[in-house]
C-alpha positions as a printed Julia matrix, in Angstrom:
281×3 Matrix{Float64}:
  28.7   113.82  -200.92
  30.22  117.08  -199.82
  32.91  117.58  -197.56
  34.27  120.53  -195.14
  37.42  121.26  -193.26
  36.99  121.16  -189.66
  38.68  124.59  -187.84
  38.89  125.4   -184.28
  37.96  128.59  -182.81
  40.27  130.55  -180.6
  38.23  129.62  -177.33
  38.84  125.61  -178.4
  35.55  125.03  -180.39
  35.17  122.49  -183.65
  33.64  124.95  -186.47
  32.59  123.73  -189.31
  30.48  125.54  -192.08
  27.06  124.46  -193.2
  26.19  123.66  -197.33
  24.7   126.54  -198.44
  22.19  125.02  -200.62
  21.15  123.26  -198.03
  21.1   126.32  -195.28
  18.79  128.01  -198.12
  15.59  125.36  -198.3
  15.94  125.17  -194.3
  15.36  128.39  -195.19
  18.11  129.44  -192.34
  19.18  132.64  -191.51
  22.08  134.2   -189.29
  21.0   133.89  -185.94
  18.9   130.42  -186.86
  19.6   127.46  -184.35
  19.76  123.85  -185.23
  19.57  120.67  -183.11
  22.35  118.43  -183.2
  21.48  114.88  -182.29
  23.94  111.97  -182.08
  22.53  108.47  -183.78
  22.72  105.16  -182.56
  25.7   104.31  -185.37
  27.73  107.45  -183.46
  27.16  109.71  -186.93
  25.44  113.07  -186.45
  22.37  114.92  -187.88
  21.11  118.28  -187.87
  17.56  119.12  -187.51
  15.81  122.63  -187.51
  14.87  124.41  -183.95
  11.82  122.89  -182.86
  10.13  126.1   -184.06
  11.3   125.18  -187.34
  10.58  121.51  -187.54
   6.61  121.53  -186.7
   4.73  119.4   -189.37
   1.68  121.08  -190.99
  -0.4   120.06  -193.94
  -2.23  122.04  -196.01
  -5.23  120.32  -198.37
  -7.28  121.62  -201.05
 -11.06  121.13  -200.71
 -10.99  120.44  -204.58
  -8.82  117.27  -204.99
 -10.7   115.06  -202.97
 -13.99  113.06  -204.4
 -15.58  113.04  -201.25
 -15.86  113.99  -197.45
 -15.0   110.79  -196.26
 -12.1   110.5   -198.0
 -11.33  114.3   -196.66
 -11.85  113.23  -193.3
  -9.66  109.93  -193.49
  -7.2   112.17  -195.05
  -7.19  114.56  -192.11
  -7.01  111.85  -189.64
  -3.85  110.31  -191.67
  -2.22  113.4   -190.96
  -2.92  113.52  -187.11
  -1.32  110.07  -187.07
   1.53  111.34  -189.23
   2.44  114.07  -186.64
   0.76  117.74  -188.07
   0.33  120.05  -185.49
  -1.72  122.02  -187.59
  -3.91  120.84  -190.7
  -5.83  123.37  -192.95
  -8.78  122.98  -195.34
  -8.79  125.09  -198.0
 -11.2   125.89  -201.07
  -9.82  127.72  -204.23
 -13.76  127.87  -205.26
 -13.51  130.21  -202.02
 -16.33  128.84  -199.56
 -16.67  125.7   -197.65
 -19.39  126.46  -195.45
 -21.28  123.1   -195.79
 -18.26  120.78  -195.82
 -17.09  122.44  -192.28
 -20.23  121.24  -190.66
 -19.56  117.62  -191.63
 -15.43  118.29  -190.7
 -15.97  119.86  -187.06
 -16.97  116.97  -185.45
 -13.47  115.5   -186.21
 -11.52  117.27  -183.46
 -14.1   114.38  -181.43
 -11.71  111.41  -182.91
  -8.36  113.01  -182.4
  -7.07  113.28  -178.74
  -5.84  116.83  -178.19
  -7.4   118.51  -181.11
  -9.5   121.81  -181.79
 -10.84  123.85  -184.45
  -8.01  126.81  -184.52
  -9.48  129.15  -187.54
 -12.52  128.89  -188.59
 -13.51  130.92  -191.9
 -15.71  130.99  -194.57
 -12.76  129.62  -197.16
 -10.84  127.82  -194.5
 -11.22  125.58  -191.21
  -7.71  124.83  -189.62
  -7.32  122.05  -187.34
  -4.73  122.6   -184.54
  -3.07  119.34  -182.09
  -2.42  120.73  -179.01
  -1.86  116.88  -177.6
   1.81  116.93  -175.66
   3.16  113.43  -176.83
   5.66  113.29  -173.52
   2.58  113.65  -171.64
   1.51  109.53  -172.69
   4.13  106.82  -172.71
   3.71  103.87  -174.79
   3.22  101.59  -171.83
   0.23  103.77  -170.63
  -1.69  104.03  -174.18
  -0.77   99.91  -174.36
  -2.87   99.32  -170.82
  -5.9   101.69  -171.68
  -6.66  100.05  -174.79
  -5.89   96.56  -173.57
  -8.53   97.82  -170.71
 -10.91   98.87  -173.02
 -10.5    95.61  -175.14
 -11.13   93.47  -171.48
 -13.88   95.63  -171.23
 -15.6    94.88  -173.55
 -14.89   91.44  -174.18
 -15.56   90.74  -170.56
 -19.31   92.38  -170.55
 -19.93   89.98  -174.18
 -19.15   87.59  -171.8
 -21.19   88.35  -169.27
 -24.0    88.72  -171.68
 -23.78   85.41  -172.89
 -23.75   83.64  -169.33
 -26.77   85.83  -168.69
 -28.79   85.54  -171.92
 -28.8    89.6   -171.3
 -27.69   91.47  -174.96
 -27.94   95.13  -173.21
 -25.07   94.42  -170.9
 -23.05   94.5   -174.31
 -24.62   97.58  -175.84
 -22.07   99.99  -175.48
 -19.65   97.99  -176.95
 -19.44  100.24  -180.11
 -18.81  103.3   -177.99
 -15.46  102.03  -176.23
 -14.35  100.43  -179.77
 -14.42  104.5   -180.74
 -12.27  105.23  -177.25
  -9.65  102.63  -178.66
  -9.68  104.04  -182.14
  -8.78  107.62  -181.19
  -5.65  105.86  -178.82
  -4.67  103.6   -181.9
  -4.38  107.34  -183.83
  -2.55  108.91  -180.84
  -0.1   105.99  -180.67
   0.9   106.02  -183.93
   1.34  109.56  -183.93
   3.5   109.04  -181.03
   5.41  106.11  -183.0
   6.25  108.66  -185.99
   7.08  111.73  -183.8
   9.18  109.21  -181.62
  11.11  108.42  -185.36
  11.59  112.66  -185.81
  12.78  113.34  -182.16
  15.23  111.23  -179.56
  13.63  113.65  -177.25
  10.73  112.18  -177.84
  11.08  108.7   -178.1
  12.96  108.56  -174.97
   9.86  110.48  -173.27
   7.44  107.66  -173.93
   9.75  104.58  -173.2
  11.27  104.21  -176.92
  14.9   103.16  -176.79
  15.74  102.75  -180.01
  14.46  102.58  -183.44
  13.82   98.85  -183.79
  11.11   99.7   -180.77
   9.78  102.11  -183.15
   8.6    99.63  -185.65
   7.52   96.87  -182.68
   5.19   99.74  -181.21
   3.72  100.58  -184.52
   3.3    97.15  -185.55
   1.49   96.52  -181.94
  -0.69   99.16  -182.08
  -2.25   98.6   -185.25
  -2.57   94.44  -183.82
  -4.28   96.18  -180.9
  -6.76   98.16  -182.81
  -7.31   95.14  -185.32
  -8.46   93.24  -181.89
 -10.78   96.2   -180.46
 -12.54   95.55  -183.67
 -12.91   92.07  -183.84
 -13.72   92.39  -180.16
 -16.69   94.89  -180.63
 -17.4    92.25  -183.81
 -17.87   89.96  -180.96
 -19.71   91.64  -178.39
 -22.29   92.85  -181.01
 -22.93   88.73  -182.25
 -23.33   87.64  -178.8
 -25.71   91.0   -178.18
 -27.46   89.74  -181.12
 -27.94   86.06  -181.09
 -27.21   85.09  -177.11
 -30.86   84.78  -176.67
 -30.74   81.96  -179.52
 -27.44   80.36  -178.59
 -27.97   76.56  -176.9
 -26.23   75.94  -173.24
 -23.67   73.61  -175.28
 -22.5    76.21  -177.61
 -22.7    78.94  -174.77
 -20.43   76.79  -173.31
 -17.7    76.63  -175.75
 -17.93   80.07  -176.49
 -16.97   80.11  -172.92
 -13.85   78.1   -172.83
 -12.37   79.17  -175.71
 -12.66   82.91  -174.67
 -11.1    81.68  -171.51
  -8.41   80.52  -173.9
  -8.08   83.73  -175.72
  -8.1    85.92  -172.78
  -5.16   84.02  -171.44
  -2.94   84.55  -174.87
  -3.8    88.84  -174.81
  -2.7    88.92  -171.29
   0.33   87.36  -171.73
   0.86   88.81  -174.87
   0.09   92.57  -173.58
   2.71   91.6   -170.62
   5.38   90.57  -172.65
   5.1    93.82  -174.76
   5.19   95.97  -171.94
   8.06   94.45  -170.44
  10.07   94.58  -174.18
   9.7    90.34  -174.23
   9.02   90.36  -177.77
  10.27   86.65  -178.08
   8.28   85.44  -174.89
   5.0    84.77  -177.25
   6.97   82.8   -179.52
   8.27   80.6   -177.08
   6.26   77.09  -176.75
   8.05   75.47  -173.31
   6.74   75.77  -169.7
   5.41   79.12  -168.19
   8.66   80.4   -166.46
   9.79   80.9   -169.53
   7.03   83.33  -171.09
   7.32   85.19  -167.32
């Protein structure tokens, strides 16, 4: 661990001087600026300028076996914060990959096709992540879980499988705000800013955000799951099983709710709690 002599300017500033090794990969020059950002435990860090500190990701056509795992790549890296992400090819062309790779910008929220070239296709997120607190990207995809769940529902009491037909459609809508939320989770870790935009206080909240949104995209699935077995076997279903089904969705309504209210309101403990009501409110 280095060390540095603090010295005071004639105006009444602290100066101290920066490692050099370290100024040189920053690749920082005279006139650079650097963030200063105080941490919880009162120590300081320096971070780049925001000009300095974008993330971007560069992958190479050639190391992956297939598209898919190109494309799941690609989205990892949205969720990981890139605001840009290129596509490369040292063979030099990548004309018939690109037209299976375009339709990508489709699953992540604020993306576009930046450069597109007959070697290259660069993805750029334009998404602002101030723009969506946590709270906000909680209550659409809890809507769009209620949705859904609510229309299998209505299915079942109907013995009408079309009412849940779109079902797969708004399991897609809560995919691409699972991806933006834990993109917002990981930029929230890189920037105070940030976190304290979207309703993070500290970093424990971090990790309780992240671990809630991938519970809430675990239960979009398993909710489309179960709109698509009541769309397929409602019409076969007897009244005495429709009516269980019934009562213990009624049951498992009840526990998201509550569950989805206690994480907004930072509860974390109220779902853990088995006593009387007032104290889960």
């Amino acid at each position: 661990m280095a060390s540095r002599k603090i010295q005071k300017s004639r105006s009444g500033s602290y100066l101290i001087s920066l490692p050099k090794s370290w100024a040189e990969e920053a690749d920082l020059k005279k006139g650079d600026r650097v963030k200063i950002r105080k941490e919880e435990d009162g120590s300081l860090s320096l971070l780049v300028s925001e000009e300095r500190s974008k993330i971007n990701h560069k992958l190479v056509l050639e190391d992956f076996k297939s598209v898919h795992s190109l494309q799941d790549t690609i989205k990892a890296c949205y969720m990981q914060g890139a605001e840009t992400i290129s596509v490369v090819s040292e063979d030099g062309t990548i004309t018939e990959v690109k037209e299976k790779l375009r339709p990508i910008v489709l699953d992540l929220i604020g993306s576009e096709i930046y450069k597109d070239r007959p070697d290259k296709i660069v993805f750029r997120v334009l998404v602002d992540p101030t723009k969506f607190s946590m709270q906000n990207l909680i209550e659409r995809v809890h809507s769009l879980i209620s949705s859904v769940f609510q229309h299998a529902l209505d299915a079942l009491k109907s013995n009408n499988p079309e009412i849940a037909s779109d079902s797969s459609q708004r399991g897609e809508d809560a995919k691409r705000l699972y991806r933006l939320m834990i993109r917002e989770t990981k930029l929230a870790n890189i920037d105070k800013e940030i976190a304290s935009a979207i309703g993070i206080e500290n970093k424990g909240e971090i990790l309780v955000f992240t671990i809630a949104a991938r519970g809430l995209s675990r239960m979009a699935h398993h909710t489309v799951e179960f709109a698509s077995l009541i769309s397929e076997f409602c019409e076969k279903l007897s009244q005495e099983d429709i009516q269980l089904v019934l009562e213990m969705s009624n049951t498992v309504q009840e526990m998201v709710d509550k569950s989805i209210k206690s994480l907004i309101e930072k509860k974390y403990q109220a779902g853990s709690r088995g006593s009387g009501p007032n104290e889960r409110d």
